[in-house]
Backbone as CSV, one residue per row, in Angstrom:
resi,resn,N_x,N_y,N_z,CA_x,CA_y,CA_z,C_x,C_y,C_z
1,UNK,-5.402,19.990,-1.401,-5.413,18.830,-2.291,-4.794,17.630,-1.581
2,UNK,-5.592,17.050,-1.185,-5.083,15.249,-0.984,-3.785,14.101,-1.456
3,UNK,-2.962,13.550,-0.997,-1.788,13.594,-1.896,-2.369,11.994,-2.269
4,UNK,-1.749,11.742,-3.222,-1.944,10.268,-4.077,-1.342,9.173,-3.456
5,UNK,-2.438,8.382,-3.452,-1.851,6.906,-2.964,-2.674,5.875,-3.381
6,UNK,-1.235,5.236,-4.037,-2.182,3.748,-5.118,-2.056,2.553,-4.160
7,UNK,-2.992,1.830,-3.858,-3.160,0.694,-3.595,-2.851,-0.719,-4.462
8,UNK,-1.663,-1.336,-4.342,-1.261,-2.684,-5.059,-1.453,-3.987,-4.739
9,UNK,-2.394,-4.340,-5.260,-2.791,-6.311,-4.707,-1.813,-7.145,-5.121
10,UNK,-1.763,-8.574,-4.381,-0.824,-9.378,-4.491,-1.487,-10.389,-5.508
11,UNK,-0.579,-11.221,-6.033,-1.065,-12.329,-6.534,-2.224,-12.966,-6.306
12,UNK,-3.206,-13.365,-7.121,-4.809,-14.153,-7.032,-5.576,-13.296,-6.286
13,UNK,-5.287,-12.067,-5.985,-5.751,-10.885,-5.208,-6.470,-9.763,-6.169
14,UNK,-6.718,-9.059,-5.682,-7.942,-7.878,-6.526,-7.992,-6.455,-5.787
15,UNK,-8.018,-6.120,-6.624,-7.969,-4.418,-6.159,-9.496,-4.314,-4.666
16,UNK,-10.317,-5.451,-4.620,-11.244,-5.234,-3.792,-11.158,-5.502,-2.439
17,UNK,-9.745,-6.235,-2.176,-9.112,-6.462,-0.710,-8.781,-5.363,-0.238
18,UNK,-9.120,-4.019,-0.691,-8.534,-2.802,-0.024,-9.783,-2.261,0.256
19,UNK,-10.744,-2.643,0.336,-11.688,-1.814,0.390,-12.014,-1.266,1.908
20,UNK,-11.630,-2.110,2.722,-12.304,-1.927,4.464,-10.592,-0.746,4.868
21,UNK,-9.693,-0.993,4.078,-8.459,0.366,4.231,-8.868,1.535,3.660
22,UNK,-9.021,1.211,2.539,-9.817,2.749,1.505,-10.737,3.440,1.995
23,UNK,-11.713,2.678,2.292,-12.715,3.585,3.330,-12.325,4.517,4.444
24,UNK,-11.418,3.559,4.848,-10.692,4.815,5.885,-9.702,5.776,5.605
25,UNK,-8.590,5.659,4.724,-7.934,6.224,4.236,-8.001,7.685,3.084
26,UNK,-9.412,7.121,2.478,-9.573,8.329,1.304,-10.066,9.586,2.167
27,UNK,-9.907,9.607,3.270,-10.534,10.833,4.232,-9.090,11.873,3.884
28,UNK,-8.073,11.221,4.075,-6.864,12.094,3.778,-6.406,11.531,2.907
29,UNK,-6.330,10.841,1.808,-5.494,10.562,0.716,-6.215,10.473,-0.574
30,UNK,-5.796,10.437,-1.742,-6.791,10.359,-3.245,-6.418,9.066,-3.472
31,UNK,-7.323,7.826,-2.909,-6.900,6.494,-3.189,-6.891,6.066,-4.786
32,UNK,-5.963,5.492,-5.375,-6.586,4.835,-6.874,-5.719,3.472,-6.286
33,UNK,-6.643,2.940,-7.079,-6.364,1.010,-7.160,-6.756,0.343,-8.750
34,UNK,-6.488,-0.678,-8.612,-7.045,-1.731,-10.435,-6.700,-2.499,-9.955
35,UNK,-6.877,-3.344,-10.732,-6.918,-4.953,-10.723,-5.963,-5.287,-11.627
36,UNK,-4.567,-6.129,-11.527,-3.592,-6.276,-12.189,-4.322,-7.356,-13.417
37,UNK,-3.573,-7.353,-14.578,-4.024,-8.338,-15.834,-4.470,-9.526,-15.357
38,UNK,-5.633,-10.220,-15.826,-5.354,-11.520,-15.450,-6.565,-11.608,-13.641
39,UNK,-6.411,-10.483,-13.192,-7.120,-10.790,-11.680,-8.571,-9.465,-11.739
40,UNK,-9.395,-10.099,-10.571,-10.885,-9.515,-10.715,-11.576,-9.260,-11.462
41,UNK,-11.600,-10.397,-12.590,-12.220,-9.970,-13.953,-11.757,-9.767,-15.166
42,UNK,-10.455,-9.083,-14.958,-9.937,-8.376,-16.467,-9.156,-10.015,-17.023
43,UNK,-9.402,-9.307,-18.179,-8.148,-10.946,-19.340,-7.171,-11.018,-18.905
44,UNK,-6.953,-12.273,-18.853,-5.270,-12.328,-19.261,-4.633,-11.733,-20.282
45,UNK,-3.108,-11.652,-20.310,-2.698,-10.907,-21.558,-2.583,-11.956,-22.529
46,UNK,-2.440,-11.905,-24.017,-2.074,-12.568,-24.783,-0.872,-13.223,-24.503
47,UNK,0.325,-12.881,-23.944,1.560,-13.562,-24.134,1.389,-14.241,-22.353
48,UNK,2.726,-14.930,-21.971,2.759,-15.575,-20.658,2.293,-14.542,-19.838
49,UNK,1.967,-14.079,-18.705,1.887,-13.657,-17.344,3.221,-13.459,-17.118
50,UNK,3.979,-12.222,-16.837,5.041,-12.760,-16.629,5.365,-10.648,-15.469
51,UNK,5.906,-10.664,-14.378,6.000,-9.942,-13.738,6.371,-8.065,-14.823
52,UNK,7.210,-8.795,-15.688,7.620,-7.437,-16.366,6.174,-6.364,-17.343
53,UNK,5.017,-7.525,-17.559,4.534,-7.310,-17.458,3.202,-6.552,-17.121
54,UNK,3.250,-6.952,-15.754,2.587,-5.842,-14.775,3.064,-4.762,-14.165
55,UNK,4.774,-4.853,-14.053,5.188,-3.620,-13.729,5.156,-2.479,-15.056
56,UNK,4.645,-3.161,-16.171,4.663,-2.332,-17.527,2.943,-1.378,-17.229
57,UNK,2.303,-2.104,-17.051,0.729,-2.090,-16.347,0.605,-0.799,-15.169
58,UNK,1.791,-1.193,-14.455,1.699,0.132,-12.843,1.985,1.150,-13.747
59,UNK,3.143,1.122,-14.148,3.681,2.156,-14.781,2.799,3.134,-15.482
60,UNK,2.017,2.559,-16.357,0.653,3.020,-17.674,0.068,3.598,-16.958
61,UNK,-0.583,2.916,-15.793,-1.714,3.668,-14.924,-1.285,4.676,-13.985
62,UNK,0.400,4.559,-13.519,0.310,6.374,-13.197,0.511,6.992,-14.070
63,UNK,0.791,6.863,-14.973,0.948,7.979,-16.380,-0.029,8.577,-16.980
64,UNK,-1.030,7.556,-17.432,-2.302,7.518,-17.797,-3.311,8.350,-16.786
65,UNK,-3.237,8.650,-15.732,-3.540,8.968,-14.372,-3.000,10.310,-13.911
66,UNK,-2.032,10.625,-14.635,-1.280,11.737,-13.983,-0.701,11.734,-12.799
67,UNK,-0.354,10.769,-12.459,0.117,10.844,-10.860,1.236,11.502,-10.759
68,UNK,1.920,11.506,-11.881,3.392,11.986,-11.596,4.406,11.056,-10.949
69,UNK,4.646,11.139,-9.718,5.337,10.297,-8.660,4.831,9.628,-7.787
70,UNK,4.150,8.906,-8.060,3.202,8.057,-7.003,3.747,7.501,-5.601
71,UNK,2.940,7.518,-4.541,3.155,6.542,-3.423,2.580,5.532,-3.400
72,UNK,3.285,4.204,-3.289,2.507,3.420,-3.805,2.505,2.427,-2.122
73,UNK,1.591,1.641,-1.645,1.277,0.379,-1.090,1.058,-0.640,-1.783
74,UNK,2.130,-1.466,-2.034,2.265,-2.818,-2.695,1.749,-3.855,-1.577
75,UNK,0.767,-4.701,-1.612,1.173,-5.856,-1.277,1.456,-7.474,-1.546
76,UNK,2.210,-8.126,-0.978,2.965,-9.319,-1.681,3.362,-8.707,-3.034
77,UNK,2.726,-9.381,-4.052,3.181,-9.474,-5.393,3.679,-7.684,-5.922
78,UNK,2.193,-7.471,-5.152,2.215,-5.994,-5.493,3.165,-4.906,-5.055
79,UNK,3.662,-5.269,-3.619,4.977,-5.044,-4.136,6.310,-5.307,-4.627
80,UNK,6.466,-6.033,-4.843,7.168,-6.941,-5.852,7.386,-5.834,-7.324
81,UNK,5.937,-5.575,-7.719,6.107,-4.674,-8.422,5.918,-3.402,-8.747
82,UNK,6.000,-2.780,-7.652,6.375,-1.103,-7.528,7.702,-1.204,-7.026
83,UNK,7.993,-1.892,-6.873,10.032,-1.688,-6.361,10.665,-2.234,-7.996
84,UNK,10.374,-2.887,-8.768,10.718,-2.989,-9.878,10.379,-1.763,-11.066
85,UNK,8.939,-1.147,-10.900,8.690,-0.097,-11.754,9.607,1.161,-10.798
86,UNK,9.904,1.460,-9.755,10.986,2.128,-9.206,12.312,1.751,-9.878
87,UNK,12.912,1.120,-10.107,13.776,0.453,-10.566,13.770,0.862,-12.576
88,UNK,12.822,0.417,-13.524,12.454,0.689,-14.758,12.021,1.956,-14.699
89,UNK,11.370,2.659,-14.102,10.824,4.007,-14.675,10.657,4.939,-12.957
90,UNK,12.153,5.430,-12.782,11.989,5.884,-11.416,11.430,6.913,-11.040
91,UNK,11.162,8.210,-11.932,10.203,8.634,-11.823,8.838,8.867,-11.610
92,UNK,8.487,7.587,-11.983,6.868,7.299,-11.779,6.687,6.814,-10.301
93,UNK,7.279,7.025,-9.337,7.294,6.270,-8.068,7.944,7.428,-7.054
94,UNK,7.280,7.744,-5.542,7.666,8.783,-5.275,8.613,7.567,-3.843
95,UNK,7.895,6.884,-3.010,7.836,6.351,-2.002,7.125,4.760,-2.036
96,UNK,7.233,3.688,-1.551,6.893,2.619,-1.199,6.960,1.814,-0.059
97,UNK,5.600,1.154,-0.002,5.878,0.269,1.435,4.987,-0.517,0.719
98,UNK,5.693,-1.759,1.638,5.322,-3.494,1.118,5.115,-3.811,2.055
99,UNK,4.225,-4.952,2.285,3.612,-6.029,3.024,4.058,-7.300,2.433
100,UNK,4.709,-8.437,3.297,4.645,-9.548,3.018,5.110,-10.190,1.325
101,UNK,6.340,-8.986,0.845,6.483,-9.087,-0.332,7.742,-10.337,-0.498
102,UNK,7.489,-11.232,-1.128,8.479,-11.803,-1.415,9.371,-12.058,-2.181
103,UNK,10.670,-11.723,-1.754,12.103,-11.783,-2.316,13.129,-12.908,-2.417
104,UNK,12.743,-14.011,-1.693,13.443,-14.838,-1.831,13.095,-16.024,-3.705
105,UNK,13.426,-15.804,-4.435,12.708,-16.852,-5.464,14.261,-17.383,-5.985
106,UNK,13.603,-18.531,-5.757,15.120,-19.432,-6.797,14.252,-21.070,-7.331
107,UNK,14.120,-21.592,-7.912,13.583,-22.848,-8.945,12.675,-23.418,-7.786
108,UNK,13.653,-23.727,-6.397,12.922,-24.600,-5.353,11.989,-23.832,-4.824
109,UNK,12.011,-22.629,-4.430,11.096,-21.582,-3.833,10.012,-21.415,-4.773
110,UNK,9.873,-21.278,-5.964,8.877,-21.357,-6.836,7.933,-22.670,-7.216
111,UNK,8.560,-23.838,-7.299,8.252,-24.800,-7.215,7.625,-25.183,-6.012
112,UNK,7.798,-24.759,-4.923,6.979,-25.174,-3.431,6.033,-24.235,-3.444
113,UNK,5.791,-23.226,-3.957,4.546,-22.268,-3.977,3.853,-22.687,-4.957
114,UNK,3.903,-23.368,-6.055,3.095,-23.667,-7.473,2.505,-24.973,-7.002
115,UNK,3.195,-25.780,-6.079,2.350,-26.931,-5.635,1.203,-26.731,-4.959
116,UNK,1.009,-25.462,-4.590,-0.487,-25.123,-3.994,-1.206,-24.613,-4.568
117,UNK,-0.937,-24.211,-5.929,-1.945,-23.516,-6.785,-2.342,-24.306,-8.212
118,UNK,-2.723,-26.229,-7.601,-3.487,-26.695,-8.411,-4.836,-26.738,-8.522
119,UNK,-5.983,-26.781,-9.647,-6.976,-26.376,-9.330,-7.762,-27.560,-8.225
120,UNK,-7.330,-28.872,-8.853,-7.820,-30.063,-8.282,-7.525,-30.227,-6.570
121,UNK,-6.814,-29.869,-5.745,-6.213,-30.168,-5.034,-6.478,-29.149,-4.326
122,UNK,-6.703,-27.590,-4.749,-7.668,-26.733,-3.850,-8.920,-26.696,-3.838
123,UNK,-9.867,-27.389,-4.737,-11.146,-27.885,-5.113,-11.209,-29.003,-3.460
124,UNK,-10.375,-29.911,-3.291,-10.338,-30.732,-2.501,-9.923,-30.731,-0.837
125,UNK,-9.159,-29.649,-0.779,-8.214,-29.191,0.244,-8.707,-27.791,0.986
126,UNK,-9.250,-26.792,0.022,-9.135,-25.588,0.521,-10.808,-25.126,-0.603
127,UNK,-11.619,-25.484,-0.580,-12.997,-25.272,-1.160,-13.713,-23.543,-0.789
128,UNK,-13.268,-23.494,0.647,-13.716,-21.937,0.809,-12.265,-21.030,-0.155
129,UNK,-11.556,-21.221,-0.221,-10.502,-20.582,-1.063,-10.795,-20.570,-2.376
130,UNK,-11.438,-21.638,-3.107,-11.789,-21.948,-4.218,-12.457,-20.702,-4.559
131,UNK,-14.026,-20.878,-3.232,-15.100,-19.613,-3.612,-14.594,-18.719,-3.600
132,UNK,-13.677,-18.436,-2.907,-12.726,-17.013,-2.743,-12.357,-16.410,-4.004
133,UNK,-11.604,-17.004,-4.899,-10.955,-17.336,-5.838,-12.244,-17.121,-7.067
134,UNK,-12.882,-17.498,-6.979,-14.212,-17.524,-7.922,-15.236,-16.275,-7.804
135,UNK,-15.072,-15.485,-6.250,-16.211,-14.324,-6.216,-15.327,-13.246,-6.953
136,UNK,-13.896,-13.216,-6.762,-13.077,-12.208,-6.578,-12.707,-12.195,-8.464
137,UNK,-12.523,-13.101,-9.110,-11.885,-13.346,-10.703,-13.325,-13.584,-11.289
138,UNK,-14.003,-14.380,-11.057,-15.367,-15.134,-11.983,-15.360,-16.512,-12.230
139,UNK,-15.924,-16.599,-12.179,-16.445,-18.723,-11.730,-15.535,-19.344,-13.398
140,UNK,-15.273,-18.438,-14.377,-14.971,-19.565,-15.162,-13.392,-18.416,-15.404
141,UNK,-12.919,-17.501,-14.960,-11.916,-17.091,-14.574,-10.572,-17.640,-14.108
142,UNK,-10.651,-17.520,-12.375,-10.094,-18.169,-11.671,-9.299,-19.503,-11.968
143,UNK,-9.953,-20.315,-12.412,-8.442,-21.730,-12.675,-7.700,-21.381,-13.140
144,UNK,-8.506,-20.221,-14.772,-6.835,-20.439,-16.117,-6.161,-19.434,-14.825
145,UNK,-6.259,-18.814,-13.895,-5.232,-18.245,-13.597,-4.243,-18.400,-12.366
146,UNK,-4.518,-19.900,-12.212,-3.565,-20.502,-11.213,-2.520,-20.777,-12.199
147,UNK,-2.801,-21.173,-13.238,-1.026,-21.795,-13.996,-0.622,-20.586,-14.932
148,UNK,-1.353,-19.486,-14.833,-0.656,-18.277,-15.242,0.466,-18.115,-14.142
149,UNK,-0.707,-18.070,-12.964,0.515,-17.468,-11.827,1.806,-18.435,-11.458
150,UNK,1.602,-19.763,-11.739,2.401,-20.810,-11.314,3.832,-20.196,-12.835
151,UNK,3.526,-19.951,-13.761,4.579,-19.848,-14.883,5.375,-18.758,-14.166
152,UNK,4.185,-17.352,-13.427,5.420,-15.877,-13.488,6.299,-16.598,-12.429
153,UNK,5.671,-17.504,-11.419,6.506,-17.867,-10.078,7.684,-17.924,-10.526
154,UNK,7.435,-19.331,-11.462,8.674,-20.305,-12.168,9.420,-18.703,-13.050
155,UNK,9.104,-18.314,-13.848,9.717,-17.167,-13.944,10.594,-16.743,-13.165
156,UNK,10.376,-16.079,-12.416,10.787,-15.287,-11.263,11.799,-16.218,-10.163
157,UNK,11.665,-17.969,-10.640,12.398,-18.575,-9.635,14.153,-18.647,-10.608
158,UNK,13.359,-18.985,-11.787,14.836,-18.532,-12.623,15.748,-17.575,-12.608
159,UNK,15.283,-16.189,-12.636,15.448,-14.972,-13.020,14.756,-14.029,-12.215
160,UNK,15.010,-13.825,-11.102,14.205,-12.987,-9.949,14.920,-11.367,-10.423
161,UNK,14.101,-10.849,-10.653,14.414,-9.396,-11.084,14.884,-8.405,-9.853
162,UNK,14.055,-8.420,-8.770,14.669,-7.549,-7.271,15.805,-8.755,-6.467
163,UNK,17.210,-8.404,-6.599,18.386,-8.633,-5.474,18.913,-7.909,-4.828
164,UNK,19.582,-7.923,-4.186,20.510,-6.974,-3.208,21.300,-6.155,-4.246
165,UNK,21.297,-6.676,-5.398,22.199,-5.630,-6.303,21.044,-4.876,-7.145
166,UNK,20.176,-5.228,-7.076,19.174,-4.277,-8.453,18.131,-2.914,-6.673
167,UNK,18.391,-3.657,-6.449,17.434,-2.480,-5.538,18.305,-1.897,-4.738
168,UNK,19.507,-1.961,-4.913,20.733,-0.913,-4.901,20.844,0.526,-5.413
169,UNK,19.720,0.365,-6.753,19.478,1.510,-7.500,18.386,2.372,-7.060
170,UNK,17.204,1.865,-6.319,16.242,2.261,-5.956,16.900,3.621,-4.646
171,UNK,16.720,4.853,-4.836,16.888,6.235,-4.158,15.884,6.198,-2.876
172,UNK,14.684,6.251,-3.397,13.264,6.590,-2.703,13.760,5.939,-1.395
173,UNK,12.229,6.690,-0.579,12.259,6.016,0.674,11.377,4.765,0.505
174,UNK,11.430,3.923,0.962,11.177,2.188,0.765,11.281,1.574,2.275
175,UNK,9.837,1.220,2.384,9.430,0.621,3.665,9.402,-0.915,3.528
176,UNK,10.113,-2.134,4.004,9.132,-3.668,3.850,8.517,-3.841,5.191
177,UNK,7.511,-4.420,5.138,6.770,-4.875,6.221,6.798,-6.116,6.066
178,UNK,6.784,-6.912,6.965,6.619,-8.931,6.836,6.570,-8.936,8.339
179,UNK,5.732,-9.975,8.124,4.795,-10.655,9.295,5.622,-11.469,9.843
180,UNK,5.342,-11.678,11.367,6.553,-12.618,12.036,6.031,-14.145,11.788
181,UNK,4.597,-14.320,11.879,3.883,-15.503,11.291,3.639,-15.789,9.810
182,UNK,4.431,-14.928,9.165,4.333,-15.191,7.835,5.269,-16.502,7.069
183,UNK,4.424,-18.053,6.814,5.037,-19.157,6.200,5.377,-19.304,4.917
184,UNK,5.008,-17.949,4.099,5.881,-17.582,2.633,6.711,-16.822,2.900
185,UNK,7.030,-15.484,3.403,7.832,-15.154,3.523,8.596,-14.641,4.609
186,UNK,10.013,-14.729,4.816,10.843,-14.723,5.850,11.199,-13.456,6.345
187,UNK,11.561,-13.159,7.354,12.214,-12.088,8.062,13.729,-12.047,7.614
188,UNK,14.207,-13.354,7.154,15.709,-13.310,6.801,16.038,-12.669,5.515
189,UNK,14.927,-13.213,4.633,14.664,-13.139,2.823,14.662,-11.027,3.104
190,UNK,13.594,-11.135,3.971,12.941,-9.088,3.751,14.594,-8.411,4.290
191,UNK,15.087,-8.797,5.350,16.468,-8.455,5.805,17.416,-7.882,5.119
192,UNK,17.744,-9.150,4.340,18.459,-9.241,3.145,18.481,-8.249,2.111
193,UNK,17.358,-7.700,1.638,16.726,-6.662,0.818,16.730,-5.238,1.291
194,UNK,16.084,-5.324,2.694,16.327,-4.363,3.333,17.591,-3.156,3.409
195,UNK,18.496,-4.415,3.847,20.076,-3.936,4.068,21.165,-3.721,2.809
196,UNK,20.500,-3.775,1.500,20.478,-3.221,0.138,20.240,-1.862,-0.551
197,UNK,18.998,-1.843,0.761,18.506,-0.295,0.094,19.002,0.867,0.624
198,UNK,19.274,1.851,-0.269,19.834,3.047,0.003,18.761,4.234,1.056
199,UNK,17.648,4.077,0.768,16.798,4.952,2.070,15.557,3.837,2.244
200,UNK,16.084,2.592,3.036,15.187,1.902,3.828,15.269,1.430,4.972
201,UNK,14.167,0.897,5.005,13.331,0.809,6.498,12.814,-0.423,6.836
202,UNK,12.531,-1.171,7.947,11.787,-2.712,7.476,11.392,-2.661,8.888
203,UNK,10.048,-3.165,9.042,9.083,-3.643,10.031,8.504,-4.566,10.119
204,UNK,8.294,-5.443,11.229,7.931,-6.666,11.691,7.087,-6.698,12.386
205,UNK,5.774,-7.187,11.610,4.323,-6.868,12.339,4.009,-7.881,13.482
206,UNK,3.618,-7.535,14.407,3.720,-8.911,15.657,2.550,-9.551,15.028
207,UNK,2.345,-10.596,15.433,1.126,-12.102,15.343,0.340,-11.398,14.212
208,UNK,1.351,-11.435,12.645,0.993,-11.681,11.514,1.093,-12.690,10.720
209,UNK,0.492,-13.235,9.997,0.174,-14.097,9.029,0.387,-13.596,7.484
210,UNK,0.524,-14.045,6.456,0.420,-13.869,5.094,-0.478,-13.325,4.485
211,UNK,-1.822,-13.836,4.518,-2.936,-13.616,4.314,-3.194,-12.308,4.418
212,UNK,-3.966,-11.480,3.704,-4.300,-10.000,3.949,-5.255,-9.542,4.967
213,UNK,-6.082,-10.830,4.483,-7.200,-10.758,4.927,-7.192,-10.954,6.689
214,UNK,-6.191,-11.419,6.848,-5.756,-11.376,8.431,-4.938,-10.911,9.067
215,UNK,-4.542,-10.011,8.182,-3.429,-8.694,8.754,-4.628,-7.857,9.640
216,UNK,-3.997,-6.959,11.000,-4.705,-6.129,11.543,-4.990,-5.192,10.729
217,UNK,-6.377,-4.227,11.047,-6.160,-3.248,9.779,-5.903,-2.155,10.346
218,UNK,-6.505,-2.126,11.700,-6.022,-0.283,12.636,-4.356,-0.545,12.441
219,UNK,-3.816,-1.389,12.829,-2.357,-0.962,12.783,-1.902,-1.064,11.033
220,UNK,-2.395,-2.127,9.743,-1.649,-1.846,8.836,-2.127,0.022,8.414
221,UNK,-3.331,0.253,8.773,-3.698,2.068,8.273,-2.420,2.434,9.687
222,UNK,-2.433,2.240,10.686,-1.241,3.155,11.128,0.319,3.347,10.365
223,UNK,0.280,1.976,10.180,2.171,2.023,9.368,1.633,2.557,7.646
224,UNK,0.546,2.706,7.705,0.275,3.424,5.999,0.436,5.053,6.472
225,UNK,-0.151,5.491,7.471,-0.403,6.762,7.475,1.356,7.302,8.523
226,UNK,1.557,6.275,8.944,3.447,6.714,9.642,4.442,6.719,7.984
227,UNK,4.349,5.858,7.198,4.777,6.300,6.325,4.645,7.130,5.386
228,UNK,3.662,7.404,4.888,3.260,8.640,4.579,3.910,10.284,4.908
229,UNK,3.945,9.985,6.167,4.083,11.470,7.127,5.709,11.492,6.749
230,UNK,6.498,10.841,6.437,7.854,10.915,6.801,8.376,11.827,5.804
């Protein structure tokens, strides 16, 4: 029997950015993935967007799923929130590794990321992102869910749920990965977090970027399948 491993998308992201990993991966693993509220189609929720949210969401779907203790691959947002559902419901979480997850949020840090997620101004600025944005959610999708995501930011810049003191609690083994070219998030911010956790680990991918879509993929399936093995 194949052991379980959920795949977690980041913000304005979709369970379908895993697909060129999954292909390779479900040879030895039982991949499951979704699409968080709000992204590739599905509604928004009735109330704000708001991170507690979706870690309410991970949670459902290993339960709902039977996973038991899941291993999860978060990336960015996504992991963001499997170290928080580790944290709320630690059982449901066996192991984690993150990509490019970011930990640093305080009012100004949120506020400099929400300035890029106007619709007008990526309509004008970034048009292949737009389509991006539109194949991946749906042509009349996609906008309402730039100022969803701009609120959890602001959220999260108030009241950031993962610090050096809350993922203090986290047991599991816990991998971060961040890119040395990564201009959201820092090597200092992942550090910081790192040197918090009780069984972690942190890696620094050479001539990486943010973007997923331009992460290597032979080496991110190597640090998926090195963590795994441990």
């Amino acid at each position: 029997m194949k052991p379980a491993l959920l795949l977690l998308h980041g913000a304005l992201g979709a369970a379908q950015h895993f697909d060129s990993i999954a292909t390779v991966l479900e040879d030895q693993y039982e991949i499951h993935r979704f699409n968080l509220r709000g992204h590739g189609g599905t509604p928004l929720p009735d109330a704000p967007l708001r991170m507690e949210i979706l870690t309410e969401q991970l949670i459902q779907y290993i339960r709902d799923n039977n996973l038991g203790s899941a291993a999860i691959f978060g990336y960015s947002m996504g992991g963001y929130i499997a170290m928080q559902a580790a944290i709320q419901a630690p059982e449901t979480v066996s192991r984690i590794l993150t990509l490019g997850t970011k930990f640093d949020w305080t009012p100004e840090t949120a506020a400099k990321e929400a300035r890029q997620l106007n619709a007008g101004f990526l309509r004008e600025k970034a048009p292949a992102f737009v389509n991006q944005l539109a194949e991946l959610h749906g042509s009349e999708a996609w906008e309402p869910l730039l100022p969803a995501t701009v609120g959890l930011m602001e959220a999260l810049g108030m009241q950031p749920l993962l610090t050096p003191e809350t993922v203090a609690d986290i047991n599991i083994p816990v991998r971060l990965m961040v890119g040395d070219r990564d201009h959201m998030v820092s090597i200092e911010e992942t550090l910081g977090i790192f040197r918090s956790l009780p069984n972690g680990s942190m890696v620094v991918l050479p001539e990486t970027k943010h973007p997923i879509e331009k992460v290597n993929k032979a080496v991110l399936i190597w640090e998926i399948r090195s963590f795994m093995t441990l």
